[in-house]
N, C-alpha and C positions, 0 to 999 in steps of 0.2 A: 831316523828316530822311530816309524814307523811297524818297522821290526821290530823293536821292542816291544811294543805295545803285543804285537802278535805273539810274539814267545810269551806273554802272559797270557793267552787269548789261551793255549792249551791246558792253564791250571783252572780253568773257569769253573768245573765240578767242582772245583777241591775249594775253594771260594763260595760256591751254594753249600757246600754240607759243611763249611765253616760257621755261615751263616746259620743256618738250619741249626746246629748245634747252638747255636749260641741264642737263637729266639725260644729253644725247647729251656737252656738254665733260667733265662728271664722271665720265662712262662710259670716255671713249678715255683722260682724262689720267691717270684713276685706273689705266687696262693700263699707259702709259707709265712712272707711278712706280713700280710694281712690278717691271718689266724693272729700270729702273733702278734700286730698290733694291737688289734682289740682286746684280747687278754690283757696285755700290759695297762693299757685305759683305762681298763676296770679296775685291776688290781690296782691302780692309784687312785683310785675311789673308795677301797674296799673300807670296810669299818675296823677291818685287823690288823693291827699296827705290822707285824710280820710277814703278811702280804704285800702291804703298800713299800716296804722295805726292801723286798725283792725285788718289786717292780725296777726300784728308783737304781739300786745297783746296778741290775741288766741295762738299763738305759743311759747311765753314768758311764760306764764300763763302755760299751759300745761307741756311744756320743764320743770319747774323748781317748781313743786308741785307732789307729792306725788301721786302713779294711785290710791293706795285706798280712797286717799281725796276726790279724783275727783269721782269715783264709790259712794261713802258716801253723796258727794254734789245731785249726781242726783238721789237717791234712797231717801234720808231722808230729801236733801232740795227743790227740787221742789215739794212738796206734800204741802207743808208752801203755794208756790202762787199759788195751787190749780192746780199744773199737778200732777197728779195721774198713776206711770203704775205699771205693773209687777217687778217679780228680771228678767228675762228675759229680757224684753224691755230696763231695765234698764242699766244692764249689757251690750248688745249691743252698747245701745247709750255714756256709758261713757267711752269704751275699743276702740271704729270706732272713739271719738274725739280725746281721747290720742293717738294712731297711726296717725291720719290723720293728727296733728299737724306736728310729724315726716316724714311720708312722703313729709309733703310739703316741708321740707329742701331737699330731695331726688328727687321730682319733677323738682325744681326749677335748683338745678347744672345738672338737664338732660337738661332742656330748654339751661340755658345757653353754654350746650356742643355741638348745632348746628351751623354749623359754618355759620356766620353772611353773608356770600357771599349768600348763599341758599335764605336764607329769602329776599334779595336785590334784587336777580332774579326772584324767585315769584312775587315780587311786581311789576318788570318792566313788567313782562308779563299781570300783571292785573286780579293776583288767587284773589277772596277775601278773606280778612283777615281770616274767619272761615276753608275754605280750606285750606289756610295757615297750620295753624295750625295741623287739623285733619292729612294732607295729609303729610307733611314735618318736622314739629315739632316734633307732638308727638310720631310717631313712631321710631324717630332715638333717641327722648328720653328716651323710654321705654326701647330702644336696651342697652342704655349705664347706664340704674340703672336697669335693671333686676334685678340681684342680690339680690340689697338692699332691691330691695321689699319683693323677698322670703325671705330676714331676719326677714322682718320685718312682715310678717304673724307670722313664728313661734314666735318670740318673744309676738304676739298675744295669738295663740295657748297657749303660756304658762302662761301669762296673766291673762286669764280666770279663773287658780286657787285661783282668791282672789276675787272671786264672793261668793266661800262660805261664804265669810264676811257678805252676803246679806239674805245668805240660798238659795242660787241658785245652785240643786244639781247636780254639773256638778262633775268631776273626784273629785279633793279633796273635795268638800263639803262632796260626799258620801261616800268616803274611811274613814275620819273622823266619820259616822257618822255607819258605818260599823264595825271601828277599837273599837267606844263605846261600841258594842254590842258584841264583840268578845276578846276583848282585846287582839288582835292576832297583836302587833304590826308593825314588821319585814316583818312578810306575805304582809300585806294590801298594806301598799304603796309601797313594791316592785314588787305587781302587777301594781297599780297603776304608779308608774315611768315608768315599761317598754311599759306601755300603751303610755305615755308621747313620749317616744322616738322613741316606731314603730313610730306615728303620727306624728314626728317634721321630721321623714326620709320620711314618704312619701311622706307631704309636700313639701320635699326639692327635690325628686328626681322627681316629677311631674312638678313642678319649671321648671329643667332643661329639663323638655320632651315639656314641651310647650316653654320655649324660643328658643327650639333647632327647634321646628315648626314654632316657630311665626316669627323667623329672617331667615328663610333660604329658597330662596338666601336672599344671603346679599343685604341691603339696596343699597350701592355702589358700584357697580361693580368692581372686582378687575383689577387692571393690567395686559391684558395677558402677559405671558411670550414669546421672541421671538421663532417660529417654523421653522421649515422645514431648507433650505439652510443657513439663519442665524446662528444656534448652529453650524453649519461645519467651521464658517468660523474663521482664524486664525489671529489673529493679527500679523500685518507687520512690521519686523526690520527695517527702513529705512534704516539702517547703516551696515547692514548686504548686506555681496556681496552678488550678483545677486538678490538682491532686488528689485520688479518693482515699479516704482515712476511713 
């Protein structure tokens, strides 16, 4: 059995720049659904009925159709009205819409987790709205969906395996097309998988290195605890003789 293992030891390049390929579409499409998040967030804020209406469609739309339709609609149906790109480009552009839909529910319960007193006192001091936002908003809402976000990369990250639908030879398109050449079934994608999971753990534990950086200190300052003489001091039995009153 150990030859086998070897006969895959010679595709091991082709395995890194599968990889490498596949960390560059999770890297640009994961910027895209985040623009695109927040936009949608807003626009279901927005005061104009036509706005909030677009939003809800692109997120309807998205939420409740299939990622490879959607991958399929921008690879095989915009070349119909004459947009022409890559599997690449493509693959980016329809994996950054399907996240970015999601984040924008993820966005939006962060906006709404600022407590409305903040935004009231900004406004009486005369921040404008754009600082608003940047300065008070967004930061205490990032604090409070961290998480989801880093979910919602890997869930990207994984994603990306239905590109080879396209011929975009990222992890599984090449493992497939490796696995044809060697009929080494077993070998192939359990390389492949543990490739999947190193990358979805170090996603996740870089996640936590940069939220543990980006929120600390804390946004609100906590409650000091009482010091010095205070912790000495004993609560008084009033009913208790020699009690001083």
């Amino acid at each position: 059995m150990s030859y086998q293992w070897l006969t895959l030891w010679h595709y091991g390049s082709t395995f890194l720049s599968a990889a490498w390929l596949t960390l560059q579409v999770t890297l640009l499409a994961f910027a895209l659904s985040l623009l695109l998040g927040i936009v949608a967030a807003l626009a279901k804020s927005s005061a104009f009925a036509p706005v909030r209406w677009v939003s809800h469609c692109y997120v309807e739309f998205i939420r409740n159709t299939p990622v490879l339709l959607q991958i399929f609609i921008v690879f095989f149906g915009l070349p119909s009205l004459g947009i022409t790109m890559s599997a690449f480009t493509a693959g980016v552009l329809a994996l950054g819409i399907n996240i970015g839909a999601y984040l924008s529910e993820v966005f939006r319960a962060g906006f709404q987790s600022v407590p409305r007193g903040q935004l009231e006192a900004a406004w009486v001091l005369g921040i404008p709205r754009r600082q608003i936002f940047l300065s008070v908003v967004l930061p205490q809402a990032l604090r409070a969906v961290w998480p989801a976000i880093i979910n919602n990369l890997i869930q990207l990250l994984l994603g990306t395996s239905l590109l080879s639908a396209i011929a975009l030879p990222e992890l599984t398109g090449t493992a497939t097309v490796i696995n044809a050449r060697t009929l080494l079934y077993v070998q192939t994608f359990t390389i492949v998988a543990a490739i999947y999971l190193l990358l979805s753990n170090l996603f996740s534990w870089v996640g936590n290195q940069v939220g543990r950086h980006m929120f600390n200190p804390p946004l609100m300052s906590p409650v000091k605890k009482p010091t010095g003489n205070l912790l000495k001091l004993k609560r008084i039995n009033p009913f208790k003789r020699g009690a001083a009153l």
